[in-house]
C-alpha positions as CSV (number, residue, x, y, z in Angstrom):
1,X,-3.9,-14.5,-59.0
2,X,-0.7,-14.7,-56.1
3,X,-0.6,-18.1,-54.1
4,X,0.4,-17.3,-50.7
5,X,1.6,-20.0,-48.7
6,X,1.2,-19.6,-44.8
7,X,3.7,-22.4,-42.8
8,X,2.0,-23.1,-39.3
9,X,-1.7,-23.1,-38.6
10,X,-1.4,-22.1,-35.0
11,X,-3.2,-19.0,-34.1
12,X,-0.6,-16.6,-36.0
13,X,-0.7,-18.4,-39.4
14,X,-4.6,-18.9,-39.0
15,X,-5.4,-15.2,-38.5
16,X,-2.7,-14.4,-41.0
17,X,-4.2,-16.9,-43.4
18,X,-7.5,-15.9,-43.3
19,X,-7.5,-12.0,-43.9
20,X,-5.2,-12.6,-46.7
21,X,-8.1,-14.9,-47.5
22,X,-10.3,-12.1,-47.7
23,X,-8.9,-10.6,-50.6
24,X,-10.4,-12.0,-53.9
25,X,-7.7,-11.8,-55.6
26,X,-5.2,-13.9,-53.4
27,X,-5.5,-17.9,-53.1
28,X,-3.9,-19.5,-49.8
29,X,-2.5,-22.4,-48.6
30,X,-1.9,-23.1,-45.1
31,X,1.1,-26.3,-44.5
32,X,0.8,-27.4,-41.6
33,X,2.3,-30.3,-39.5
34,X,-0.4,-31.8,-37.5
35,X,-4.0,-32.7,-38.7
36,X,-5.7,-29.6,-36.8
37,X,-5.8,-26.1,-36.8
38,X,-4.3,-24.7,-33.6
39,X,-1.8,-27.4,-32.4
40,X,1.1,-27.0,-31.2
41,X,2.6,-23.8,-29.1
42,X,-0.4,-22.1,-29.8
43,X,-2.7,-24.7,-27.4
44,X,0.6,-24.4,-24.7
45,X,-0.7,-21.3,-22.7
46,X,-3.2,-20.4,-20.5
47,X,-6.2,-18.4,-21.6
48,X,-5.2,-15.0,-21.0
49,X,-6.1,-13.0,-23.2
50,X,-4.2,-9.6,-22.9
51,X,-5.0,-6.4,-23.4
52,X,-2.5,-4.2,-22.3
53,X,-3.3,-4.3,-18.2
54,X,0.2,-6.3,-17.3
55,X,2.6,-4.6,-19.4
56,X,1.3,-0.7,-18.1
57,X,2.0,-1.8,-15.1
58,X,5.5,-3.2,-16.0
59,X,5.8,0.1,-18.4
60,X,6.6,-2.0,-21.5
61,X,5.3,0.7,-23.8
62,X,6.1,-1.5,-26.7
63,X,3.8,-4.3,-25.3
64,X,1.1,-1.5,-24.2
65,X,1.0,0.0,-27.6
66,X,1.0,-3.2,-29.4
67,X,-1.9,-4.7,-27.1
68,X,-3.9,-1.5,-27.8
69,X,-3.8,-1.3,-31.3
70,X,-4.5,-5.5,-31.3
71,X,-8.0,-4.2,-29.4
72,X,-8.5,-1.9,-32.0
73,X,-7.9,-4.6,-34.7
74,X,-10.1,-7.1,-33.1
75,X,-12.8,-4.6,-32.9
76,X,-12.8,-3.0,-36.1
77,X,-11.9,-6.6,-38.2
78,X,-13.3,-8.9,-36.1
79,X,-16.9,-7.8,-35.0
80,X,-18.8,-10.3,-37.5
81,X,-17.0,-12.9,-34.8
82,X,-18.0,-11.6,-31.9
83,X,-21.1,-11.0,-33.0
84,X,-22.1,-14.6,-33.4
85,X,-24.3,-16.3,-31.4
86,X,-22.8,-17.3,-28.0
87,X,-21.2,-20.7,-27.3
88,X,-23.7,-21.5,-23.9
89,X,-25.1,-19.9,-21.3
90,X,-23.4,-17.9,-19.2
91,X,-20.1,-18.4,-21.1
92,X,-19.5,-14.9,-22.8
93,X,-20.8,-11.3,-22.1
94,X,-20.4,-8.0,-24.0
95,X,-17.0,-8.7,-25.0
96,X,-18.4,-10.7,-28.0
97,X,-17.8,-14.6,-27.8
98,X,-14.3,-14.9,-28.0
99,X,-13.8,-14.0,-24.9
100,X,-15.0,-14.7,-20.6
101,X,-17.2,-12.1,-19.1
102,X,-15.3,-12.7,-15.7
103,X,-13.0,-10.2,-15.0
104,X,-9.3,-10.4,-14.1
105,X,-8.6,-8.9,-10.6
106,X,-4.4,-7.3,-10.0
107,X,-4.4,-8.0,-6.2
108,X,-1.4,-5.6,-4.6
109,X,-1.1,-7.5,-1.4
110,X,1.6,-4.4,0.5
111,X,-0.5,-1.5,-0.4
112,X,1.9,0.6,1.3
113,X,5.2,0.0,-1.1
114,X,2.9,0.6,-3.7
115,X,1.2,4.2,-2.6
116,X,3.6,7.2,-1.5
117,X,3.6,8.2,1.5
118,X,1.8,11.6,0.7
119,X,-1.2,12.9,2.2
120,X,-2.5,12.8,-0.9
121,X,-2.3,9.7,-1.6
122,X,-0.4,9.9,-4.9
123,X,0.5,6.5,-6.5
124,X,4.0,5.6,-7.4
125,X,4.7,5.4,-11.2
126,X,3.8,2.3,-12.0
127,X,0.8,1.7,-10.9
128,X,-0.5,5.2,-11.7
129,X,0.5,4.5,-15.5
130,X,-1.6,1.3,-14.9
131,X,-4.7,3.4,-13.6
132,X,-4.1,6.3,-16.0
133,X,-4.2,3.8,-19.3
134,X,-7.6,3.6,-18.8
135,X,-8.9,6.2,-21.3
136,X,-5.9,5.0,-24.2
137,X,-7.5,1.3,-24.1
138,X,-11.3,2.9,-24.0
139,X,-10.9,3.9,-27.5
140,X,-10.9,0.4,-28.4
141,X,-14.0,-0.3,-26.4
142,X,-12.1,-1.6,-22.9
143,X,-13.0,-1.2,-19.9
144,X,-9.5,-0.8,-17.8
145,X,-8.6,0.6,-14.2
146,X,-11.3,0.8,-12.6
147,X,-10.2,0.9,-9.1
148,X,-12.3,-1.5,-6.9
149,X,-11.0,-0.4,-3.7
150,X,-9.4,-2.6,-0.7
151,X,-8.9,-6.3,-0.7
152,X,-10.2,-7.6,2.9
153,X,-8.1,-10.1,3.2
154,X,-4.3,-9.0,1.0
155,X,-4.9,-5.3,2.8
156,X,-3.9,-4.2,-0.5
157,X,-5.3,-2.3,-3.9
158,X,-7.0,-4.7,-6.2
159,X,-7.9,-3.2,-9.5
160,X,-9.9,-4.8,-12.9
161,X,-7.8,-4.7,-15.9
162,X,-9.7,-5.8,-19.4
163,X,-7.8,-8.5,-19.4
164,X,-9.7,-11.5,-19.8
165,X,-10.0,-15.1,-20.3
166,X,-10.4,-16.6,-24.0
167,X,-12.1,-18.8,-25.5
168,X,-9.0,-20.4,-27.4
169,X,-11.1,-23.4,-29.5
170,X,-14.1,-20.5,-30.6
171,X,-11.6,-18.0,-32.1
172,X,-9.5,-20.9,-33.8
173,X,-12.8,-22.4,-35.1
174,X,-14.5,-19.3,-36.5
175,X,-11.2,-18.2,-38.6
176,X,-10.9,-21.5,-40.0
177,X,-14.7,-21.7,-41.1
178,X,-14.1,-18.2,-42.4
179,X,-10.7,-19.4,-44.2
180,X,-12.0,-22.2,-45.8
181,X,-15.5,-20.3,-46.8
182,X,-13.4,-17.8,-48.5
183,X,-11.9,-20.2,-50.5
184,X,-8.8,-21.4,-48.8
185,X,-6.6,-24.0,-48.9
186,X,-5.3,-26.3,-46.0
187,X,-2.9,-29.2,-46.3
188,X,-2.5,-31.4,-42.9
189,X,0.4,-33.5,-42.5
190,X,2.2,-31.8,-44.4
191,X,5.7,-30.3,-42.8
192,X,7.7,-27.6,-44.7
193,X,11.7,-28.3,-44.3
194,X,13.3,-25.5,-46.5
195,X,12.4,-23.5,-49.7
196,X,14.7,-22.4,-53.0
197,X,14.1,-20.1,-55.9
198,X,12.5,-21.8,-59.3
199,X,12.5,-18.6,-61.5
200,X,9.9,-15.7,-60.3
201,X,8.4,-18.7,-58.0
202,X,9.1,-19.6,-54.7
203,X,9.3,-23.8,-54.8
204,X,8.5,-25.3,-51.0
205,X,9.7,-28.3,-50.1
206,X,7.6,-30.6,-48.1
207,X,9.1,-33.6,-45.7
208,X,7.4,-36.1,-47.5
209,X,9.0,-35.0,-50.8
210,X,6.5,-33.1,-52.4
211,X,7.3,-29.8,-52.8
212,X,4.2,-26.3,-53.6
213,X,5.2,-23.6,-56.0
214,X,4.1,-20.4,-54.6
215,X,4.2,-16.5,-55.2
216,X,5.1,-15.6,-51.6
217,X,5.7,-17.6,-48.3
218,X,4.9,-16.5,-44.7
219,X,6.4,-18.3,-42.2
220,X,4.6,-18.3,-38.8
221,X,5.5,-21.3,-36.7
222,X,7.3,-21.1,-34.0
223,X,8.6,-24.4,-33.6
224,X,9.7,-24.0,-37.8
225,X,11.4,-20.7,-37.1
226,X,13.2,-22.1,-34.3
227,X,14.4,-25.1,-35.7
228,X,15.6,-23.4,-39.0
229,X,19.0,-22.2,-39.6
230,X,17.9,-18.7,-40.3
231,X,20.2,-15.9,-38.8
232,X,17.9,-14.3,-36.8
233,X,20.2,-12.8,-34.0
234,X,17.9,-11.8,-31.4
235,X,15.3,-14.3,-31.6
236,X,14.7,-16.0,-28.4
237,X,13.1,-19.1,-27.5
238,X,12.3,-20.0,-24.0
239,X,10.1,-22.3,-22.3
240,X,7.7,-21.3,-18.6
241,X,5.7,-23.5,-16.9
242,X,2.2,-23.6,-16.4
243,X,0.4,-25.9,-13.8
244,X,-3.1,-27.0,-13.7
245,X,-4.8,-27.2,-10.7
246,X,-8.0,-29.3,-9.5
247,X,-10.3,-28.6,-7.6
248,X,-9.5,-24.6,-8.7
249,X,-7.3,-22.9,-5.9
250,X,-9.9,-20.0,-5.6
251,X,-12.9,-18.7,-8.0
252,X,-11.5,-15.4,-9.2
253,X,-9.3,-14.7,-11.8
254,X,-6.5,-13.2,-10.0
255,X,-3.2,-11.8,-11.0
256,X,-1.0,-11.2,-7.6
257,X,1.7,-8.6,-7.5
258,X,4.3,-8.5,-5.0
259,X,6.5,-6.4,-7.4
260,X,5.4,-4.2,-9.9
261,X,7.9,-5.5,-12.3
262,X,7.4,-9.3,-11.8
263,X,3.9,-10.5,-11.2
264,X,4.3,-13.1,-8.4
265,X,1.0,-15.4,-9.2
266,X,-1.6,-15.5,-12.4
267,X,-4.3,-17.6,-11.5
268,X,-7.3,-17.9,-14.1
269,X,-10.3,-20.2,-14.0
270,X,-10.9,-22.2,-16.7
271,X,-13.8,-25.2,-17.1
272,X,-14.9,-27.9,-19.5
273,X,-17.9,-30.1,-19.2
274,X,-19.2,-27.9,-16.0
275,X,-15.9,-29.2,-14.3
276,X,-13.7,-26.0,-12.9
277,X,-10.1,-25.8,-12.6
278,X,-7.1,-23.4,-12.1
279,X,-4.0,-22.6,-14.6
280,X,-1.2,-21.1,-13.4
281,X,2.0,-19.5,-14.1
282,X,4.2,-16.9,-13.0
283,X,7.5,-15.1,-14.5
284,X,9.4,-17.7,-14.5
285,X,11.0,-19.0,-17.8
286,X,14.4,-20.4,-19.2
287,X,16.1,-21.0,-22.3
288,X,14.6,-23.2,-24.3
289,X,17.7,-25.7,-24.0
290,X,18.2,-25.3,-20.6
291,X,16.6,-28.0,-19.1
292,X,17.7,-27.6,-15.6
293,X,16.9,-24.4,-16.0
294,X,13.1,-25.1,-16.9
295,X,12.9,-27.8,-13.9
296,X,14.3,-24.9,-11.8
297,X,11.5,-22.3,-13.2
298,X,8.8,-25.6,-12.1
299,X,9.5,-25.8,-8.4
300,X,9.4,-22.4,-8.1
301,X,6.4,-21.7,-9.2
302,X,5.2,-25.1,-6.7
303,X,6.8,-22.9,-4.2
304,X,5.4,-19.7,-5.0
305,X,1.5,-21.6,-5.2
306,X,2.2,-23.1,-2.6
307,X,3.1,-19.9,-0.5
308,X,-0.1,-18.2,-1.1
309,X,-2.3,-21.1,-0.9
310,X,-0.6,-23.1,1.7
311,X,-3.5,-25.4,2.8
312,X,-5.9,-25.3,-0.4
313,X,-2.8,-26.3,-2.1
314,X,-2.6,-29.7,-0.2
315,X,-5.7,-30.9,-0.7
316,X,-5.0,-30.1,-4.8
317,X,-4.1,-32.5,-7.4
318,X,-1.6,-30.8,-10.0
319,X,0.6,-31.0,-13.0
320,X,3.0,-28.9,-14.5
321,X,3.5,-28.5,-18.5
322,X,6.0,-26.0,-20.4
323,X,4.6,-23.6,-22.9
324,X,6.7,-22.1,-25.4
325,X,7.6,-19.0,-25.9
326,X,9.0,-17.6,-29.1
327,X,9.7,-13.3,-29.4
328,X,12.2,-11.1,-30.6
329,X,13.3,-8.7,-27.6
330,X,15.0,-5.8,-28.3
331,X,17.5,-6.6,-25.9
332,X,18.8,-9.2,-23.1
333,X,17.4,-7.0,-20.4
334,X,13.7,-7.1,-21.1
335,X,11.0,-9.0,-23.4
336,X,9.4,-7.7,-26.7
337,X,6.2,-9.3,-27.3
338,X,4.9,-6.6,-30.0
339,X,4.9,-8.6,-32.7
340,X,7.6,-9.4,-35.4
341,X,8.2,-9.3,-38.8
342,X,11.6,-10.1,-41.1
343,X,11.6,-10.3,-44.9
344,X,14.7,-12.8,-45.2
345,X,15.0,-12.8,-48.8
346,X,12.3,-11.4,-51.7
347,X,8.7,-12.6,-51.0
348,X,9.8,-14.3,-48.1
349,X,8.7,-13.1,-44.4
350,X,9.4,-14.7,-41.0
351,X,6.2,-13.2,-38.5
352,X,6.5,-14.1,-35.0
353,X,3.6,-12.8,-32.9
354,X,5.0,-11.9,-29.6
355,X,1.8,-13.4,-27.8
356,X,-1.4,-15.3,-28.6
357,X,-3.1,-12.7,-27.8
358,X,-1.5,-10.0,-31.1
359,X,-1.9,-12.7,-33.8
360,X,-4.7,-10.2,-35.1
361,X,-2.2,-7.8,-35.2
362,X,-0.1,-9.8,-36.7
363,X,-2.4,-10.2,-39.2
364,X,-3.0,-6.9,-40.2
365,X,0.4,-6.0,-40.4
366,X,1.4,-8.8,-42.7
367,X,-2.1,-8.4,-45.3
368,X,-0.5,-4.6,-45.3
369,X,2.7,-5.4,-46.5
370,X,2.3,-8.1,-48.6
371,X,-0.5,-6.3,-50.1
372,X,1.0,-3.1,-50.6
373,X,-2.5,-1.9,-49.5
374,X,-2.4,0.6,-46.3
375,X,-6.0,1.4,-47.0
376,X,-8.6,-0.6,-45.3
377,X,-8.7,-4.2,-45.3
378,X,-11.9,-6.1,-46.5
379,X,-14.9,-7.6,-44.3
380,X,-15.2,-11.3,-44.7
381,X,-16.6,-12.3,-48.0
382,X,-19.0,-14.8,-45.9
383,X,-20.4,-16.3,-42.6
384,X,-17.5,-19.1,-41.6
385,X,-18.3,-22.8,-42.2
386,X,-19.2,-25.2,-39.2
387,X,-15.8,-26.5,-38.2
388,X,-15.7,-30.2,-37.1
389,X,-15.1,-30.3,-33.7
390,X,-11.9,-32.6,-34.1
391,X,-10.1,-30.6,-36.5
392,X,-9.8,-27.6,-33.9
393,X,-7.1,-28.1,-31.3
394,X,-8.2,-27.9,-27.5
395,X,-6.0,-26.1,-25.2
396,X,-3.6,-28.3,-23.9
397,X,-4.6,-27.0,-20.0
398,X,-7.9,-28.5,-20.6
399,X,-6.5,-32.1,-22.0
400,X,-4.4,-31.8,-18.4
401,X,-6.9,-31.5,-16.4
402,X,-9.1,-34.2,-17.9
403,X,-6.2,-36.7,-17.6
404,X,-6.1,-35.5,-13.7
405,X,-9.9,-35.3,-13.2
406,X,-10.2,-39.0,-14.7
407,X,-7.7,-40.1,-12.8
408,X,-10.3,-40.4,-9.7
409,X,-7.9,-39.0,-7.2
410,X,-9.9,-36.2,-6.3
411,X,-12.0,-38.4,-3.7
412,X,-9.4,-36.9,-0.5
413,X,-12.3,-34.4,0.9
414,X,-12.2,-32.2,-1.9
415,X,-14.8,-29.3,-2.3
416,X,-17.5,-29.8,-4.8
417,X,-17.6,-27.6,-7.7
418,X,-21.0,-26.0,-6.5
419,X,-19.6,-25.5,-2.9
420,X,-16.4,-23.9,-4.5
421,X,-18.6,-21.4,-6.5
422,X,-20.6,-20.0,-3.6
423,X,-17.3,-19.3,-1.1
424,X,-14.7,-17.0,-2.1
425,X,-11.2,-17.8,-0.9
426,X,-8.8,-15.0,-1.2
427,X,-5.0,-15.5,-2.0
428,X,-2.8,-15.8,1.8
């Protein structure tokens, strides 16, 4: 029976982990750092899930194609998921459970440098490869580019993408109850430093001296992969800030683009105990050693928020973080986020996902190559196990907002959360 051994229990090693899982004949370990599944880089992002909508529109057919075959994945692998029994009312909708019912909306505030100037109408290339995607991604059950006509307020096109907001804790918790009903193996605390060869055995050595024989060993963690000494020239590691928002800027998930090849604004709407707030980003990013370069990428996002919501903005509490951002572009000039995968030496695989979003492709493609096995992978042996609410990691947007919401500062005339839902502010 082959021992797999999975480094990182973030979203890539969980998914990875648990398919394996599903294989009878395979036992699996998952070393992770922390004491939950889900920590780390995986919790620093926002809760968008995407499906291809952003990257048609940038015409990063390596991204599209990737995100269209992850919705395939999700649906043909991962229905038993979706399937379960929602989380609360009103939280999910015929996506399945994973994910928000509430749409994102790509606002085009200058209509006019986006549409030719023909009689006909005729849209310029990149947004028509946007619209035109739309029967690609519904053969994976999506509903994208559905035009919904003019924005009052941005005089623009604003269109619904599938793209959506996730429910980050439900998927992390359902594929560790699946992983450990199957039969897998999780060690906490426990941080991998370096492997060597002990015969036909892979021998993992653990920072608290320990060490895990194993047949074969995936590594998935960013931060590991990053910190390791592995010659991986084109592997880059940058950091982009996210800001979190209360009371929430607007109620609509909204994705403003000024240029069609660098989204100005994504704004998505995210709650916990019936308390709303708005996380934020944009494309801005530096190296992940640059720090002046990170503090730059911060103000001008500020800058950029504060241009479209000039007086919503000042009445706003908010607080900027850095997720990380791991990938393997194919070169300086553009990013990759199709997922990655490097043998380094015999039985030994590096996997970096690209995005949140493809670990279930990720998944797939590592079960087919370390199982040799391009026919279909199995069905779940079983329901998942109820996960302990403390052992699953919470996004780290929501643990900002609740460190801003309890610090009481919110008393300056701020809208209340019921007055916020019935008026609908659009972006200035």
């Amino acid at each position: 029976m082959p021992k797999i051994a999975v480094i990182g229990a973030g979203i890539a090693g969980l998914a990875t982990a648990e398919m394996l899982q599903r294989y009878s004949s395979n036992t699996v370990v998952l070393v992770e750092s922390t004491q939950q599944f889900g920590a780390g880089a995986s919790m620093d992002q926002h809760g968008w899930f995407h499906a291809g909508s952003l990257y048609s529109l940038q015409g990063n057919h390596l991204s599209v194609q990737a995100a269209v075959d992850n919705l395939k994945i999700i649906t043909n692998h991962y229905r038993p998921f979706l399937d379960l029994p929602e989380a609360g009312p009103a939280t999910t909708g015929n996506k399945g459970r994973w994910f928000s019912n509430r749409p994102i909306h790509y606002v085009f505030p200058d209509a006019n440098a986006l549409i030719a100037a023909h009689s006909e109408g005729f849209l310029q290339p990149e947004l028509h490869n946007f619209l035109s995607l739309a029967p690609t991604i519904a053969t994976a059950e999506a509903d994208l580019g559905r035009l919904r006509g003019l924005d009052r307020e941005l005089g623009g096109l604003k269109v619904v993408g599938f793209d959506s907001p996730m429910h980050t804790h439900l998927m992390l918790s359902d594929l560790a109850g699946s992983f450990l009903a199957q039969g897998g193996e999780v060690q906490f605390s426990c941080r991998y430093i370096g492997h060597r060869r002990n015969g036909d055995q892979i021998e993992l050595l653990l920072a608290d001296g320990r060490s895990l024989s194993v047949d074969k060993l995936i590594i998935t963690s960013g931060s590991e992969i990053a910190r390791s000494q592995l010659q991986l020239g084109n592997l880059s590691v940058r950091k982009s800030p996210i800001m979190v928002i209360i009371p929430p800027l607007c109620p609509d998930n909204q994705v403003v683009v000024e240029d069609a090849r660098n989204p100005s604004l994504s704004h998505i709407v995210h709650s916990y105990d019936d308390k709303l707030y708005s996380v934020v980003s944009g494309g801005y990013t530096a190296d992940a050693k640059d720090e002046a370069g990170q503090m730059a990428a911060a103000k001008a996002l500020r800058d950029t928020v504060a241009r479209y919501f000039p007086s919503r903005f000042r009445e706003c509490e908010a607080q900027v973080f850095f997720g990380t951002k791991v990938d393997m572009p194919v070169d300086k000039s553009s990013r990759n986020y199709s997922p990655a995968i490097v043998e380094i030496e015999k039985d030994v695989l590096i996997a970096v996902p690209g995005k949140f979003s493809f670990a279930f492709l990720l998944a797939r493609e590592l079960s087919v190559r370390v199982m040799s096995d391009h026919s279909s992978i199995p069905a779940p042996r079983c329901s998942p196990i109820g996960m302990d609410p403390l052992l699953i990691a919470r996004p780290r947007h929501e643990a900002v907002a609740r460190a801003l919401y309890g610090a009481g500062s919110m008393s300056r005339g701020a809208h209340s959360q019921n007055q916020l839902l019935k008026e609908m502010y659009y972006v200035r």
